[in-house]
N, C-alpha and C positions, 0 to 999 in steps of 0.2 A: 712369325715363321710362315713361310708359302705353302700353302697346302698341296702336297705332293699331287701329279697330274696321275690322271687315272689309266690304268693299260687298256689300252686300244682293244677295244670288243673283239677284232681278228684273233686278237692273241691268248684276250680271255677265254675265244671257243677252243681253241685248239689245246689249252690247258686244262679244263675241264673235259673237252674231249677223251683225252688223254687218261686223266682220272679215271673216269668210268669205263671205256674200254678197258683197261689197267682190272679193275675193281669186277668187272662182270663179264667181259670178254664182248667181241664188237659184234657178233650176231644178236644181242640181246642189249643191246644199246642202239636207240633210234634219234633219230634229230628231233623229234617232240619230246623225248626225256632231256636232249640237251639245253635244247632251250627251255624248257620247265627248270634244270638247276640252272641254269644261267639267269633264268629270272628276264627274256627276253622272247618276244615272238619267232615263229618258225621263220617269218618272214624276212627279218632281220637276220639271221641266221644264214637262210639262203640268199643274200645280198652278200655276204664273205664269203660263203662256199656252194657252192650252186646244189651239192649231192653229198651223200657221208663217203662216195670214193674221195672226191676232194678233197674232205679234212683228211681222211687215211691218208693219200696222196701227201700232202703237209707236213703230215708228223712225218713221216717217211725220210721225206727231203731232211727233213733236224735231224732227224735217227741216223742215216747215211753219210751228214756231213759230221757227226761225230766219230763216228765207227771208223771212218776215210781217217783219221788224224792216228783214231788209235793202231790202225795197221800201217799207219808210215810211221809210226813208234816203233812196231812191231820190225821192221827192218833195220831198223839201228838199234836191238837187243842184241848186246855182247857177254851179259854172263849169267845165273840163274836168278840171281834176285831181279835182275829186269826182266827176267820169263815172267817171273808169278806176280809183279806189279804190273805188265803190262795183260795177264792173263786173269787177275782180279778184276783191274779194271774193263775189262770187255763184257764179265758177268754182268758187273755194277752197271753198265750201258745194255745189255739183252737186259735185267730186271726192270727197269725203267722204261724199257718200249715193251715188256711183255704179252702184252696184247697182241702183237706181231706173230711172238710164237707160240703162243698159244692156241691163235684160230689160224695158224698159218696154212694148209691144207683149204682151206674152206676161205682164206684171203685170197690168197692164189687164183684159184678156181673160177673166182667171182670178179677179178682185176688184173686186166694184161698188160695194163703199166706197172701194177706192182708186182705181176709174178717177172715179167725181162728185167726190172731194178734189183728184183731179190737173186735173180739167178746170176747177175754182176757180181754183187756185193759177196756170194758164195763165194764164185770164182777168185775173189780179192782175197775173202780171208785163206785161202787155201793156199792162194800165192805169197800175203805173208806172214803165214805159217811156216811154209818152205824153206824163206831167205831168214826166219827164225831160229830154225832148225840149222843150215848151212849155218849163220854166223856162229853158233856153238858149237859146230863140228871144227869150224878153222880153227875156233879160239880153243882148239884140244877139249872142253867138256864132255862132247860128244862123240859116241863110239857110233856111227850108222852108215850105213851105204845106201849110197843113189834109193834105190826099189824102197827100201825101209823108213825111208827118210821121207817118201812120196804117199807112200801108206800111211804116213804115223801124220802128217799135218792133213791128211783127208779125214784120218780118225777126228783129230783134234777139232775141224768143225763138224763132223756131225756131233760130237759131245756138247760143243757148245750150240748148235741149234736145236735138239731137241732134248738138253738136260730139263729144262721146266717142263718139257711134257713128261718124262720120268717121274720127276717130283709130283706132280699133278695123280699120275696112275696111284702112286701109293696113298697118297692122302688129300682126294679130291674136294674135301671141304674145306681144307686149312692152307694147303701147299704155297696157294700162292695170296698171299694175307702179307700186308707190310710187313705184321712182327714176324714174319717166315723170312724175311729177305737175306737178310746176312747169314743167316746160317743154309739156306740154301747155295748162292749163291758163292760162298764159300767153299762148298762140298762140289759142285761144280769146276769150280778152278782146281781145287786138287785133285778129283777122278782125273781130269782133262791132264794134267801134269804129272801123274803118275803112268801114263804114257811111255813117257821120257827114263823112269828110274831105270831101265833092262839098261840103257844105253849112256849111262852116264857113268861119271868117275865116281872112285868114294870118295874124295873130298867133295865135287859140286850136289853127288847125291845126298849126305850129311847138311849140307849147308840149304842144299831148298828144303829135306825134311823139317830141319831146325825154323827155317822160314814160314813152314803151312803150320806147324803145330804153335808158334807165338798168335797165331789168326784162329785157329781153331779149337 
């Protein structure tokens, strides 16, 4: 049998990269730790990525080109169970680059390619949150007008950019620990989705409560 080919050192930093910011937050993750788990010199390291903006830079680009998929999902939602599959999954992508918002303030600050990327990608989820909102107004689910309807998907991203720092305030030693994910992340999509109950029918409201509580 061929001995499977080994992944490409670029890709192994940026996985492990990823780990550790994940795991410790990226102020306190330095390219001499990375390369120590990597089991490679700093040097090699900066041969793939010249500085740790660059790896940040990286992930960035993977994190954005998935998030871009899930909000052109997010415009062809037509009833509530595609609200909270497509609203699970976007936790399930913020859990996985958590790192991002975690030290988001203090990323920002320190990177003005990633604060003009971050302030796109806002602008994105905002807009389809919008045509998410519209699509369940046309399809009768939803009771909103214009004003209420511009409010409530602004609400919807700041819930999902700064629900993990929430999480984090109450229980800063555990919050953010793999075995925390699903159930954070979970409680996340339903605050963000409870939003929606003032403004919805009793049938679609019964049917997404039936929906969070089989997850929860």
């Amino acid at each position: 049998m061929p001995k499977k080919a080994p992944r490409r050192t670029a890709q192994r930093i940026l996985e492990v990269s990823l780990d550790l910011f994940n795991r410790f937050g990226e102020p306190n993750v330095s390219t001499t730790l990375i390369s120590a788990e990597l089991g490679i010199s700093p040097g090699n390291l900066y041969y793939h990525y010249a500085s740790k903006d660059e790896l940040i830079n990286a992930l960035f680009n993977t994190y954005e080109a998935d998030l871009r998929k899930l909000l052109a999902a997010g415009t062809e939602v037509r009833d509530v169970e595609d609200t909270w599959f497509v609203m699970h999954t976007l936790f399930e992508l913020v859990w996985s680059n958590r790192f991002l918002y975690r030290d988001l303030n203090d990323l920002l600050s320190k990177n003005r390619w990633l604060e003009t990327h971050f302030q796109a990608i806002t602008r994105d989820k905002v807009s389809s949150f919008s045509s998410l909102l519209s699509n369940l107004r046309s399809a009768d689910f939803l009771s909103m007008d214009d004003g209420t309807l511009a409010a409530t998907a602004n609400n919807m991203v700041v819930l999902l950019t700064y629900w993990l720092s929430f999480e984090y305030v109450q229980n800063p030693r555990q919050a953010l620990e793999p075995e925390q994910a699903q159930a954070a992340l979970l409680r996340g999509a339903r605050h963000t989705l409870n939003l929606l109950t003032p403004y919805l029918g009793q049938a679609p409201k019964t049917h997404l409560s039936h929906l969070v509580s089989a997850y929860t």
